[in-house]
C-alpha positions in Angstrom: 19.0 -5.0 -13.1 16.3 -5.1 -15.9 13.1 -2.8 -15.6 10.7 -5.5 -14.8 12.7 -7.3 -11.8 13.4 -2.8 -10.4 9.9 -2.3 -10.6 9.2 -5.8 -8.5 11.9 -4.5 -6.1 10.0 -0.9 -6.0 6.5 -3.1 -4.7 8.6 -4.8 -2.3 10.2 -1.5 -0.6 6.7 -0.2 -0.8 5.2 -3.3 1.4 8.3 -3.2 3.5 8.4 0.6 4.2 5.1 1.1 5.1 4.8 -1.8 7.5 8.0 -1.0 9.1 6.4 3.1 9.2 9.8 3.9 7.4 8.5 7.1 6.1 11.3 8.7 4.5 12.1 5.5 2.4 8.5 4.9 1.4 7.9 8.7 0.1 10.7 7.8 -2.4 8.6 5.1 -3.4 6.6 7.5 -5.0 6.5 10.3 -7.9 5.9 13.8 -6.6 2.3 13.8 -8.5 1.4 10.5 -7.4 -2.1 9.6 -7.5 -3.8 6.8 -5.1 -6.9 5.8 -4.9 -8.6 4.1 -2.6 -12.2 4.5 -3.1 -13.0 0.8 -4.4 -11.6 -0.3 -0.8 -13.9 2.2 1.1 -11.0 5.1 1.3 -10.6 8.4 -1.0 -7.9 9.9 -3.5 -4.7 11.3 -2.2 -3.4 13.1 -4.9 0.5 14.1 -4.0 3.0 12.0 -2.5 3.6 14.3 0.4 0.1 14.6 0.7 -0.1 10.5 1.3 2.9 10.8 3.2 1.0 12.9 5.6 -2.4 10.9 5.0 -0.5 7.0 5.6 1.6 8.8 9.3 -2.1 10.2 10.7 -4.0 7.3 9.5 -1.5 4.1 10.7 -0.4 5.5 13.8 -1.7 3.3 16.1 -1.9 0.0 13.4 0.5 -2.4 12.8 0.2 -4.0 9.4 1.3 -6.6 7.7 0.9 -6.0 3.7 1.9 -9.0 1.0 2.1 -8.1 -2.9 2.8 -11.5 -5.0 1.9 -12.7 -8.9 2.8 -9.5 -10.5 1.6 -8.7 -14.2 3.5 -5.6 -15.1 4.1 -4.5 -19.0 6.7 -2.4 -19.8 4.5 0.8 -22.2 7.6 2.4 -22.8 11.3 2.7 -22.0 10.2 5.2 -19.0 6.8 3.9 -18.1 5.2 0.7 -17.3 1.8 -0.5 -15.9 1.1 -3.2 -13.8 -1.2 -5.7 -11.6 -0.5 -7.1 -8.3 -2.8 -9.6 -5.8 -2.1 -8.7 -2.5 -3.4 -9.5 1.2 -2.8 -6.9 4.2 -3.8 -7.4 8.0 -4.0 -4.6 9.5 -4.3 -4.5 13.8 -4.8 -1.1 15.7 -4.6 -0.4 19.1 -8.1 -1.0 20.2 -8.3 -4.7 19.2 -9.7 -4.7 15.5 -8.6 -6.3 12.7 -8.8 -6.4 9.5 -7.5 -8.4 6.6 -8.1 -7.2 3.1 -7.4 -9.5 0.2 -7.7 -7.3 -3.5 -5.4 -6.1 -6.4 -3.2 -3.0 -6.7 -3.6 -1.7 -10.3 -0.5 1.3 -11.0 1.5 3.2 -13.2 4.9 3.9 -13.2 7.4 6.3 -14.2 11.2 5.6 -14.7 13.4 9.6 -14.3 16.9 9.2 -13.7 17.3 5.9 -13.9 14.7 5.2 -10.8 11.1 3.9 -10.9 8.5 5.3 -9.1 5.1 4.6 -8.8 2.7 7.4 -10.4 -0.8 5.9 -9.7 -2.3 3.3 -7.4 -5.5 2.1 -7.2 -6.6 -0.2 -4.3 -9.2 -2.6 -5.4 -11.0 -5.1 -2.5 -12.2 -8.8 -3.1 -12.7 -9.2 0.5 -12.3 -7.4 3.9 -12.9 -9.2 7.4 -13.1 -6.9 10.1 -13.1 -8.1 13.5 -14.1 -6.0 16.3 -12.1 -6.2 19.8 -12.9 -8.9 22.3 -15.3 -7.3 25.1 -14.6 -8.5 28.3 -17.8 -9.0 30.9 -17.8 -8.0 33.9 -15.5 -9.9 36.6 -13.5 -10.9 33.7 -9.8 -10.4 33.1 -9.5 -8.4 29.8 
């Protein structure tokens, strides 16, 4: 497999994983020193990819997402790195009744060791989030 079409596979495991809470699998998504950011999308920096391992089990717990990476633009910067842009939409749903569905770019880095790539930074940028709150029943309603 060439590096561009592993490195589209390694965005696809990451989408998968993390919707399907696959833990173990999605921490190999990622370089030990792995770097995300969040704070364009109204989250912080994780730096460590136990340390987002840890962040992503605490902070989806009780949300079931749905995340969609498509029109990649990834240039290869060396035979062990690369760098790359993807569009993407999530829905997210947690347990309470809100919603939201983001629709932005991830902007990373990767790394190639041992023959594997990994992503080494992320950074989560937002075009558009629509957050709906839970439907509040009234009062002789069925919820």
């Amino acid at each position: 497999m060439n590096d561009l079409e592993a490195i589209k596979q390694l965005k696809a495991r990451y989408c998968r994983t993390m919707d399907t809470k696959d833990w173990d699998a999605m921490r190999q998504v990622f370089a030990d020193d792995a770097v995300i950011d969040t704070t364009a999308s109204g989250g912080g920096t994780v730096t460590g990819a136990e340390e987002f391992m840890t962040f992503l089990r605490e902070a989806l717990a009780d949300v079931v997402s749905v995340h969609h990476c498509h029109t990649p633009e990834i240039t290869l910067t060396s035979p062990s790195t690369a760098a790359g842009i993807w569009a993407m939409e999530d829905r997210l749903r947690w347990a309470d009744g809100r919603e939201l569905i983001g629709f932005g770019h991830y902007h990373e880095t990767y790394d190639k060791t041992g023959g594997v790539w990994r992503i080494r930074t992320s950074t989560l940028t937002r075009l558009r989030m629509d957050l709906t709150e839970p439907a509040t029943s009234h009062p002789g309603e069925s919820a």
